[in-house]
C-alpha positions as CSV (number, residue, x, y, z in Angstrom):
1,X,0.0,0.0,0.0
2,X,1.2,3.6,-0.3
3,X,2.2,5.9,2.3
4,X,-0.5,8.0,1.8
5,X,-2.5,5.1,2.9
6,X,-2.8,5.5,6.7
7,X,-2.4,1.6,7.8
8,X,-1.8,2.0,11.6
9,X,-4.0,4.4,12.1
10,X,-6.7,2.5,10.1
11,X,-5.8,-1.0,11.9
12,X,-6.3,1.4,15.3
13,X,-10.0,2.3,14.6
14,X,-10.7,-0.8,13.3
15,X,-10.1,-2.5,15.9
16,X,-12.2,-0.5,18.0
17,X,-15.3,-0.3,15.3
18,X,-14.1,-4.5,15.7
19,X,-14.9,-4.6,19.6
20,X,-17.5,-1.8,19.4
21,X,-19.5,-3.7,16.6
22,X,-18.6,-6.9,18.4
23,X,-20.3,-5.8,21.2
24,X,-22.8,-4.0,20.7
25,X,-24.1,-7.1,18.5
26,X,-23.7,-8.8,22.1
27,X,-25.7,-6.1,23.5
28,X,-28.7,-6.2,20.8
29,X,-29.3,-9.9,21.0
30,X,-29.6,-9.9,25.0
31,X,-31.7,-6.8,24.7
32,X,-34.0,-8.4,21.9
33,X,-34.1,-11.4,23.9
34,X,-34.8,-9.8,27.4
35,X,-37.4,-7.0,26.1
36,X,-38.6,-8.5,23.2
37,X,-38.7,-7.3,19.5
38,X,-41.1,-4.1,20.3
39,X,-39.1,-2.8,23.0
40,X,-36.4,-2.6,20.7
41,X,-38.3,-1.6,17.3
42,X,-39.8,1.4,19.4
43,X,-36.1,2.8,20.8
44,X,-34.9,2.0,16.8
45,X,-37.8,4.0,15.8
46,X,-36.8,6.9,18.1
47,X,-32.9,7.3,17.6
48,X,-33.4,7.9,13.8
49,X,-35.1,11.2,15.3
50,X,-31.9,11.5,17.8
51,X,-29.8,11.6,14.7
52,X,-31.4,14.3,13.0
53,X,-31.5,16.5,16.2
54,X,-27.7,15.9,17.0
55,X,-26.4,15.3,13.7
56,X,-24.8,19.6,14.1
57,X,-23.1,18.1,16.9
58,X,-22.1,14.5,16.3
59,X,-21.5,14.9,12.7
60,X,-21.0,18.2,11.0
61,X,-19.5,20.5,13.9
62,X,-16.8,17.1,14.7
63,X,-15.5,16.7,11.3
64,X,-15.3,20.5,10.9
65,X,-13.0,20.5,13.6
66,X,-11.1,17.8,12.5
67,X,-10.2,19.3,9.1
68,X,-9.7,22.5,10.1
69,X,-6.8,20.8,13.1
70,X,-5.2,18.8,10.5
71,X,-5.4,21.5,7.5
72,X,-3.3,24.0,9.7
73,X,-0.7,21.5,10.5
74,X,-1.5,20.7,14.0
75,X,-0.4,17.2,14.1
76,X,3.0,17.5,14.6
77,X,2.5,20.6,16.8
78,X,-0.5,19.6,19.2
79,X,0.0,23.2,20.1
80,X,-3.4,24.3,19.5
81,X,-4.4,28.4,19.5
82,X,-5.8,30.0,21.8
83,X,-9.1,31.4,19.8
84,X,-9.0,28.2,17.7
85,X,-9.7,25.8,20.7
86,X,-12.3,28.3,22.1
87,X,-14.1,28.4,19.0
88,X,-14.2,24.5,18.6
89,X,-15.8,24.7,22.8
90,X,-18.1,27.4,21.5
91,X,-19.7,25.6,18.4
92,X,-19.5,22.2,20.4
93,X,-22.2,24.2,22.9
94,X,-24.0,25.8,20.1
95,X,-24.3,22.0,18.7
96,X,-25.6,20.6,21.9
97,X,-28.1,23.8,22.4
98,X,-29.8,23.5,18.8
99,X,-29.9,19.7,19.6
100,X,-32.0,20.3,22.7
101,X,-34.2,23.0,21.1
102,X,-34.9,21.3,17.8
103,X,-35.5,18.3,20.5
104,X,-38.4,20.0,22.2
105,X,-40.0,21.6,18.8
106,X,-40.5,18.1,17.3
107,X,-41.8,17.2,20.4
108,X,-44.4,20.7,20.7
109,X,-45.3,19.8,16.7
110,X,-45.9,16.5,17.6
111,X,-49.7,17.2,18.5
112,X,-50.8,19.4,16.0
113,X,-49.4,17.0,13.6
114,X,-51.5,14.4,15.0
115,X,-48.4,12.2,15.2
116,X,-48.2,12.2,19.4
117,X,-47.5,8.9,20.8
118,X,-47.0,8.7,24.4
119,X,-44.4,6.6,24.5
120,X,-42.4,8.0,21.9
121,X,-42.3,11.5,23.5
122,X,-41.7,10.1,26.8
123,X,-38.1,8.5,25.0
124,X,-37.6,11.8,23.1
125,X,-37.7,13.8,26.7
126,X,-35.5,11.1,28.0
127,X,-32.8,11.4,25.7
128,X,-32.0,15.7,26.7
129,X,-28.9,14.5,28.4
130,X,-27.8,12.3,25.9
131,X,-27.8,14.8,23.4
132,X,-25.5,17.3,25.5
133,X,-23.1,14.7,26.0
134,X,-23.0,13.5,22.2
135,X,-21.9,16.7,20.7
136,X,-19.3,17.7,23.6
137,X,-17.7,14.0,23.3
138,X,-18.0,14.2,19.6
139,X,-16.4,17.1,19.4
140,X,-13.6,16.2,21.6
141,X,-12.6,13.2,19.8
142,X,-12.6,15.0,16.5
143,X,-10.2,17.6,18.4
144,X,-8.0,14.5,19.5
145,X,-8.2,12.9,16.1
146,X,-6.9,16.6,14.0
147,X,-4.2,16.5,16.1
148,X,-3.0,13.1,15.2
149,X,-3.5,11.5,18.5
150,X,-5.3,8.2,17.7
151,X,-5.4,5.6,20.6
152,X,-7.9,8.1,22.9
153,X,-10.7,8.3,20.6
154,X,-10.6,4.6,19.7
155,X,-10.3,3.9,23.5
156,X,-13.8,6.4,24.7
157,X,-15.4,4.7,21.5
158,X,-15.1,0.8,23.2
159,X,-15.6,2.0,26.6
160,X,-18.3,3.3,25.5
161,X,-20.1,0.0,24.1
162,X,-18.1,-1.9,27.4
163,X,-20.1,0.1,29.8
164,X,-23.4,0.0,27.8
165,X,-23.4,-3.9,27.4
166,X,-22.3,-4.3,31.2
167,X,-24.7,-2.2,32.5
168,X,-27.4,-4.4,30.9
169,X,-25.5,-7.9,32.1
170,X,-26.2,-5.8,35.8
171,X,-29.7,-5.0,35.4
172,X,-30.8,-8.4,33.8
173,X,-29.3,-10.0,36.4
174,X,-30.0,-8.0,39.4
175,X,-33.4,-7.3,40.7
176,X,-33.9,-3.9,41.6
177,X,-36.1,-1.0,41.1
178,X,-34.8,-0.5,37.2
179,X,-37.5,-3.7,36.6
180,X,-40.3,-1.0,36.5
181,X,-38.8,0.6,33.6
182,X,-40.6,-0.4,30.0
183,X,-37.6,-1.7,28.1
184,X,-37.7,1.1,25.4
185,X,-36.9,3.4,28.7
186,X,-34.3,0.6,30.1
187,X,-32.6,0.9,26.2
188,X,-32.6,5.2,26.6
189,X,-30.8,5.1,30.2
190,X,-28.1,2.3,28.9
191,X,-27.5,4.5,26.3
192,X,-26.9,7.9,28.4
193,X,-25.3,6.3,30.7
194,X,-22.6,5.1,29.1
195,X,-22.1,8.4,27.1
196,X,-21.5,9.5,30.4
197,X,-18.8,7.4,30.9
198,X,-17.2,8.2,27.5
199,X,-17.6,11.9,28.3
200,X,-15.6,11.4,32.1
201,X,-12.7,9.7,30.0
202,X,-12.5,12.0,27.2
203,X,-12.3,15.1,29.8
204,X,-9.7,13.2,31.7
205,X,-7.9,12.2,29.1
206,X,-7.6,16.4,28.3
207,X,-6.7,17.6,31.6
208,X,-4.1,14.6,31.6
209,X,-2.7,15.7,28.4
210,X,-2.5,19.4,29.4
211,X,-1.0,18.7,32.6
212,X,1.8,16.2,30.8
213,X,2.6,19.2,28.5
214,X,1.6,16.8,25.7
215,X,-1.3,19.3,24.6
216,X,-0.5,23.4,24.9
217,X,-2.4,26.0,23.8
218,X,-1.6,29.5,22.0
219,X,-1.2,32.6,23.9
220,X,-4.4,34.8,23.9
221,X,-5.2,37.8,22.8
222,X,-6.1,37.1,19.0
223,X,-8.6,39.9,17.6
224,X,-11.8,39.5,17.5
225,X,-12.3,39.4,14.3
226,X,-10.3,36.1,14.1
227,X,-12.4,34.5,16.3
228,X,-15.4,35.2,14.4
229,X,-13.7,34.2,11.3
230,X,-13.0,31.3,13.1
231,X,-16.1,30.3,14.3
232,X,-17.5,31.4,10.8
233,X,-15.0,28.6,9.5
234,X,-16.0,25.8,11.5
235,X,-20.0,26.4,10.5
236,X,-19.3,26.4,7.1
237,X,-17.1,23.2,7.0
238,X,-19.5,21.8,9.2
239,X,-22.8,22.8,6.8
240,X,-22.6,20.0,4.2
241,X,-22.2,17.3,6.6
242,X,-24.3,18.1,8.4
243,X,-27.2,18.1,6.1
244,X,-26.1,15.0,4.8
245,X,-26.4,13.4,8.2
246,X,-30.1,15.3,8.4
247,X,-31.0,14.2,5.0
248,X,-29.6,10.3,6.0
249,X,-31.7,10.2,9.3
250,X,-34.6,11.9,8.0
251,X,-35.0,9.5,5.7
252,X,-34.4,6.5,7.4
253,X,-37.3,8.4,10.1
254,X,-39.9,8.7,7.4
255,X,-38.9,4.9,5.6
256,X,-39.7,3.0,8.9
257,X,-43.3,4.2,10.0
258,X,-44.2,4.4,5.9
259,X,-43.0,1.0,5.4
260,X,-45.0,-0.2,8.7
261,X,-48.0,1.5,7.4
262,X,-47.9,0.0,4.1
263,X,-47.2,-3.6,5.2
264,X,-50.2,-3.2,7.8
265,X,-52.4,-3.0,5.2
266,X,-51.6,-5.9,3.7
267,X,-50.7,-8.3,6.9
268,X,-51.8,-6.2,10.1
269,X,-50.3,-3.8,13.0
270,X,-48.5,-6.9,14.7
271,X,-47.0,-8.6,11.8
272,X,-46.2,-5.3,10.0
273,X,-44.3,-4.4,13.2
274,X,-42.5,-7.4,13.8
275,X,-41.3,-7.5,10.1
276,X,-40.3,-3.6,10.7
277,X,-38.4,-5.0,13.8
278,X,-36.5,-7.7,11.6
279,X,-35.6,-5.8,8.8
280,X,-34.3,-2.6,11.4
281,X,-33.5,-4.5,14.6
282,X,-31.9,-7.5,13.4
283,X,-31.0,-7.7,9.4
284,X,-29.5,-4.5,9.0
285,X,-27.2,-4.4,11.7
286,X,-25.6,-7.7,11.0
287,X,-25.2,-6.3,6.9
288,X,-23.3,-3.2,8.7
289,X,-21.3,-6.1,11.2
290,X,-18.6,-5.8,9.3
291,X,-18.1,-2.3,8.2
292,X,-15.9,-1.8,11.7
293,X,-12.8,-2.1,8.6
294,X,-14.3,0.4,6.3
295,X,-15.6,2.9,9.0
296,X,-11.9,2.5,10.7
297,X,-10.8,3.2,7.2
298,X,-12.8,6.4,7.2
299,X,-11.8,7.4,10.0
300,X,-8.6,7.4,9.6
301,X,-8.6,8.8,6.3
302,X,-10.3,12.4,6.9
303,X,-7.4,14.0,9.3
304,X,-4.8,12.1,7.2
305,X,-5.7,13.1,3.6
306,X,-6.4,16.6,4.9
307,X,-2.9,17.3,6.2
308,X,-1.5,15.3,3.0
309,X,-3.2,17.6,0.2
310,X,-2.5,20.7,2.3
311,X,1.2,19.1,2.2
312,X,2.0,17.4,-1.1
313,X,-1.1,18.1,-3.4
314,X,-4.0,16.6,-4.4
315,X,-1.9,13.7,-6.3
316,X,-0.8,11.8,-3.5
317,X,-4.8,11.4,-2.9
318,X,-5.2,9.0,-6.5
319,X,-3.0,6.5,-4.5
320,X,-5.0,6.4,-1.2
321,X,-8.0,6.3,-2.7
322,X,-6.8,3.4,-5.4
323,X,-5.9,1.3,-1.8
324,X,-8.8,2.1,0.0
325,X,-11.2,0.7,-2.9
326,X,-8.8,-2.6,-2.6
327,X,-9.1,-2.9,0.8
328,X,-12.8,-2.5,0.5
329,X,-13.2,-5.3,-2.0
330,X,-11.1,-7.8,-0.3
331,X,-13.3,-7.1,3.0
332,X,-16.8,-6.3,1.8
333,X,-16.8,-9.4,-1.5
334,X,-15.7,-12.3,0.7
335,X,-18.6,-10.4,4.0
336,X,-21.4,-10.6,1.7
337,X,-20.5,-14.1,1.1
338,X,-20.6,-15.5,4.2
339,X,-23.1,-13.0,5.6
340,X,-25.7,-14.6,2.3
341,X,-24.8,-18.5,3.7
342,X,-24.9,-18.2,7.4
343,X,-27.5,-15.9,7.7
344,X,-30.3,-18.6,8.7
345,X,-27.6,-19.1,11.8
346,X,-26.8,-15.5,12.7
347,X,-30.6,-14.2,12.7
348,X,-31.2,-17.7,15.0
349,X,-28.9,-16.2,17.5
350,X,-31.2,-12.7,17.6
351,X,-34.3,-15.0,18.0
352,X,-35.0,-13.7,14.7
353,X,-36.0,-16.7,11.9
354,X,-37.6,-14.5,9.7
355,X,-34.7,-12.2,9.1
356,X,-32.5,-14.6,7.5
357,X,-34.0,-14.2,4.1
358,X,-33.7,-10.1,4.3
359,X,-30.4,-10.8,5.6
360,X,-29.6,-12.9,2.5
361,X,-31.2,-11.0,-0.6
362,X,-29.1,-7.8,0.9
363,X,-25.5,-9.4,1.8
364,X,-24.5,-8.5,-2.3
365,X,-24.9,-5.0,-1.6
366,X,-21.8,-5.1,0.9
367,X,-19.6,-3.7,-1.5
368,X,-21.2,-0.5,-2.5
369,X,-22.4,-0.1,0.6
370,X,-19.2,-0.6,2.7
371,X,-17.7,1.8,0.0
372,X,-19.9,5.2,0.9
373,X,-18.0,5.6,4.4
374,X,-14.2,5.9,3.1
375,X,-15.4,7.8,0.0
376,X,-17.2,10.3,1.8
377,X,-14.2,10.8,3.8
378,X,-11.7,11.2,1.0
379,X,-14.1,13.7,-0.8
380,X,-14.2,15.9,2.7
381,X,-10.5,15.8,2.5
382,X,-10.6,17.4,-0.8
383,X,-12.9,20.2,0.5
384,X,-15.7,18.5,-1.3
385,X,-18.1,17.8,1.1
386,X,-21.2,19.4,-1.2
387,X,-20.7,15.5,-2.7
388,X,-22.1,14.0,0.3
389,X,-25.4,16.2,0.4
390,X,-26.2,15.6,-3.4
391,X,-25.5,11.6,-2.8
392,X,-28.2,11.7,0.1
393,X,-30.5,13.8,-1.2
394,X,-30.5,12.0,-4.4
395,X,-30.8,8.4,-2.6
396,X,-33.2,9.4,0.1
397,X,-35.3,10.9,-2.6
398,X,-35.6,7.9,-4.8
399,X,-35.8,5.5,-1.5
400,X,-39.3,7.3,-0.6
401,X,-40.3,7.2,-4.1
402,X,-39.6,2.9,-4.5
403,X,-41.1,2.0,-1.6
404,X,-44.1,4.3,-2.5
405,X,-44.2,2.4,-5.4
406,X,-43.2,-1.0,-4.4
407,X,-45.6,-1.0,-1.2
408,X,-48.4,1.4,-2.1
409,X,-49.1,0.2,-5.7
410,X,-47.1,-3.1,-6.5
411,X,-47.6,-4.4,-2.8
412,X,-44.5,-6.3,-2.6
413,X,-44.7,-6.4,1.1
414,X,-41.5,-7.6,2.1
415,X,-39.3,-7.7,-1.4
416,X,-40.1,-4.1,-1.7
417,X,-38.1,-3.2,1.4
418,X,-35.1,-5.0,-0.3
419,X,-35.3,-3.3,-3.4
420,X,-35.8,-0.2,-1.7
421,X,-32.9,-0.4,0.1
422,X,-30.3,-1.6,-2.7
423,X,-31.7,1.2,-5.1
424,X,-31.2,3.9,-2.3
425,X,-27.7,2.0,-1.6
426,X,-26.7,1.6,-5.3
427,X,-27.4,5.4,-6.4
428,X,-25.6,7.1,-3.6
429,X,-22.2,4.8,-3.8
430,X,-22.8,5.8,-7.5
431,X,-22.8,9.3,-6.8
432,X,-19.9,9.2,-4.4
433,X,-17.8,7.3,-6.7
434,X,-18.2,9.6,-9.6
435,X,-17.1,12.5,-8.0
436,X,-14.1,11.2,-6.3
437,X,-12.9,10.1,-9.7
438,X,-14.1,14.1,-10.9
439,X,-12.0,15.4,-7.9
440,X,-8.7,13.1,-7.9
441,X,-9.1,10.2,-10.7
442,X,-7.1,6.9,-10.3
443,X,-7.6,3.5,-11.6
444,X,-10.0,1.4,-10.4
445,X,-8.9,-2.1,-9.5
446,X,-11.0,-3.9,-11.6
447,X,-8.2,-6.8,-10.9
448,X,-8.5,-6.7,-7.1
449,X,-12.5,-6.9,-7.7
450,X,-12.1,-10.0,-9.5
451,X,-9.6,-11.8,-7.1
452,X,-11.9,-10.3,-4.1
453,X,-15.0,-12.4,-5.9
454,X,-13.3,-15.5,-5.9
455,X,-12.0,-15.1,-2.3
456,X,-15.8,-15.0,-2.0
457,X,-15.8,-18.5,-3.3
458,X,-13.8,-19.9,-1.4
459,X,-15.3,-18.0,2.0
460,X,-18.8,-19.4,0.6
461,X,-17.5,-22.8,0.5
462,X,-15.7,-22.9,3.9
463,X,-19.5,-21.9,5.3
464,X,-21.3,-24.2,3.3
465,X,-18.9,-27.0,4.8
466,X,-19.7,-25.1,8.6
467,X,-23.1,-26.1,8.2
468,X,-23.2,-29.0,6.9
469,X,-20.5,-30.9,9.4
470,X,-22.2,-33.2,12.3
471,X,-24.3,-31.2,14.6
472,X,-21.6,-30.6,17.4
473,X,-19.4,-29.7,15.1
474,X,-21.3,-27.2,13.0
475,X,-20.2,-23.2,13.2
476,X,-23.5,-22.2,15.6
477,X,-22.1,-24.3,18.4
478,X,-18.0,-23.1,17.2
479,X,-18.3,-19.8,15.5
480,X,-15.0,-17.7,16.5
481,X,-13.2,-21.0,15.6
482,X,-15.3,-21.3,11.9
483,X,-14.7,-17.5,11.6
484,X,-11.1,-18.1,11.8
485,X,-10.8,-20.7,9.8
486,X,-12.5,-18.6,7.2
487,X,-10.4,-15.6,7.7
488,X,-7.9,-17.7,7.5
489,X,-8.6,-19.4,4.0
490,X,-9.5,-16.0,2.2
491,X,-6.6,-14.2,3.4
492,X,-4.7,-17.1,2.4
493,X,-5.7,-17.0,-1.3
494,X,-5.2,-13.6,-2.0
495,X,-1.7,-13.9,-0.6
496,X,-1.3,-16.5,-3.1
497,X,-2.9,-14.4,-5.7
498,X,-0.5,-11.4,-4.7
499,X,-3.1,-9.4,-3.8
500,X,-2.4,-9.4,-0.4
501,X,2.1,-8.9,0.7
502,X,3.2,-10.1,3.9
503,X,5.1,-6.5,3.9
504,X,1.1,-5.0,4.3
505,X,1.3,-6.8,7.6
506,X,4.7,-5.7,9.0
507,X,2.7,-2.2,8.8
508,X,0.2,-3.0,11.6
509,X,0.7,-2.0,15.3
510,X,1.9,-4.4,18.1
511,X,1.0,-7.9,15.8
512,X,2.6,-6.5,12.8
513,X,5.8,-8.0,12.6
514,X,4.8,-11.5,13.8
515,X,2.5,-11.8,11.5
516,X,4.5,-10.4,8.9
517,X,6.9,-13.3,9.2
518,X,3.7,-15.8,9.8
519,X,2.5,-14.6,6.2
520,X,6.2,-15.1,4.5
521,X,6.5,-18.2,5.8
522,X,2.9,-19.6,4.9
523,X,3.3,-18.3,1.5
524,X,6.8,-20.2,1.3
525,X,5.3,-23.5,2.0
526,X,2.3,-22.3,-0.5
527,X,4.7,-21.9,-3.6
528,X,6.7,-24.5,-3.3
């Protein structure tokens, strides 16, 4: 891979999307299993409306911050000015006040609208604190990650997810009075709580780093009208994301209760909300499982490529974003195989039977899908964030449209969702993809594609053979060891097929030189 590439970084925050995800799977299935599928359709119903209220503060105002840190060269400094770091606190509170305030409006318009449910507003009321803390910890990690200091952001976002999913081991367990609580209201105070706790860590993780002399800032006294400019700076950067993130959540707000509605008509309230629950509660976050690479990609990429083209040009952007698309393929191809054979066994775990098949029909979207996060962020690095509004407008647009048309006139209950979903998916990673290549063109590796396909193969066929061993031997009572093996195999073939050096190892923190020399050796006894 190229230097422009950021490999340790990358392998940092994908390791902790790895846990996170890992995790917070953990966490879904013992909450679906506790509190039952409408406990946990209602709270998946509500955070879509959380995302558009913090999405100033979570999204836009973060990455803002982050560009502007590593555009100005702070990364080898971490010496940060004195009006630049007041700015970032003064937008991070301006984030968390419009979050609260746009909170309350939905919830005075929700009457007049004729769209009040009790329950729903009590969760939206609930969530006041949660809010506050998301855009303050948001926008200190973003801080932390302009200044090039990777290991504290990746460390709040796991003990994050650790708290949240022990937390619920201690009030499943324990008896108490938390068992009065609805578990829609159980899944709000898990969720603030451990924000929380991610918000203690990140503020002592500051006042550590100031006190170590590890993280200065500027002398004061800057005029005002820097700080304006300043602040002026961060809004606009923080503008098209922003509305990309409202756009993204919006939609995803209106699909739900529309697609409900529509399949109510055909099969009833209860079974339209349990197949709402399987499609949003059970088959999409097992897709997403394992984007923890490509989001740890994404990551990574945004303060990287920013200080690289500020540095050395856009043309040292061609190469990174030529590697990313490899990387994606050789994750996402070989995913969406063993997500399309194993999903009858992964949906068994959530209690979940009838999820399998959505599971199935959308595991060959992986690729595009996985794609959008690393693109986005590559596209932000070239100061081109106006391509992620016109790739959600344009997909959230044509996803109300389909399932209008699929539900409401063709009435194809549940295959409509599906091809709702890959449309929406298909037309944004479209969009993305053409204006990276407008922005910094490079040559896609059409080569790496094909190799990544028949990686797939040879995935599908190690899962086919997991299921079809004797019963004690089959991957739902072994699964880490199956998933191994199957890790195993695919990385072994494309390190046969050169697509994969043991040098991209030696890269990696901590493990990378043993398994450099694992991967030379193994290849050894593979050739010959």
């Amino acid at each position: 891979m190229n230097t422009a590439f950021p490999v340790q970084a990358s392998a940092v925050y994908s390791l902790s999307e790895l846990i996170s995800r890992a995790l917070g799977l953990w966490f879904l299935a013992r909450f679906v299993d506790f509190y039952g599928l409408g406990s946990s359709g209602l709270l998946r119903t509500v955070l879509p409306v959380l995302g558009v209220a913090s999405a100033l503060g979570t999204v836009g105002i973060p990455q803002a911050v982050t560009r502007l840190l590593s555009s100005t060269g702070r990364q080898t400094s971490r010496a940060i000015p004195h009006g630049l770091a007041r700015a970032c606190a003064w937008t991070a509170g301006f984030a968390a006040l419009s979050s609260v305030l746009f909170l309350f409006v939905t919830v005075g318009l929700a009457h007049p609208l004729q769209l009040d449910n009790p329950d729903v507003v009590q969760l939206l009321l609930l969530s006041v604190p949660l809010l506050v803390m998301n855009s303050l910890s948001a926008t200190i990690k973003a801080a932390l990650l302009g200044l090039g200091m990777n290991m504290p952001p990746a460390l709040a976002q796991t003990l994050e997810i650790a708290t949240r999913v022990a937390l619920l081991f201690f009030v499943t367990q324990t008896p108490g009075p938390h068992q009065d609580l609805t578990g829609a209201e159980m899944g709000m105070f898990l969720l603030t709580a451990s924000e929380l706790f991610e918000l203690l860590f990140l503020v002592s993780t500051l006042l550590f780093l100031r006190l170590a002399g590890r993280l200065k800032t500027g002398p004061r006294g800057e005029p005002e009208q820097r700080h304006r400019a300043l602040y002026l700076s961060v809004l606009r950067m923080a503008l098209s994301p922003t509305l990309q993130s409202l756009l993204a959540s919006a939609g995803y707000a209106v699909e739900l209760p529309l697609a409900e509605h529509y399949l109510a008509l055909q099969y009833g309230s209860h079974q339209a909300e349990v197949m709402i629950a399987e499609y949003a509660a059970v088959a999409l976050p097992l897709l997403c499982a394992p984007m923890f690479v490509t989001d740890g990609m994404a990551t990574a990429l945004l303060p990287t490529l920013t200080h690289q083209r500020v540095e050395q040009g856009r043309e040292v952007l061609g190469h990174a974003l030529r590697s990313t698309v490899r990387v994606v393929a050789m994750i996402a191809i070989p995913a969406s195989a063993a997500l399309y054979v194993l999903a009858p066994d992964l949906c068994r775990w959530f209690g979940a039977t009838g999820a399998a098949p959505l599971l199935a029909w959308l595991a060959p979207i992986a690729f595009p899908l996985y794609l959008q996060a690393p693109l986005g962020a590559a596209l932000q690095a070239q100061g081109q964030s106006r391509g992620l509004l016109y790739s959600g407008l344009v997909a959230d647009v044509l996803r109300l449209l389909s399932l209008w048309w699929c539900l409401g006139v063709w009435h194809l209950a549940v295959a409509g969702i599906l091809i709702t979903c890959a449309l929406a998916v298909l037309a944004q990673t479209a969009i993305l993809l053409h204006m990276t290549i407008r922005t910094s063109p490079f040559a896609f590796p059409y080569t790496t594609v094909c190799q990544a396909f028949l990686c797939g193969v040879v995935v599908c066929a190690m899962c086919m053979t997991a299921r079809r061993v004797p019963d004690h031997l089959r991957f739902d009572h072994h699964p880490v060891l199956w998933a191994t093996f199957m890790v195993m195999a695919g990385t072994t073939y494309l390190l046969v097929a050169g697509e994969l050096t043991p040098a991209a190892f030696g890269r990696l923190p901590v493990v990378g030189r043993p398994l450099r020399r694992a991967a030379e050796a193994h290849v050894r006894r593979m050739l010959g």
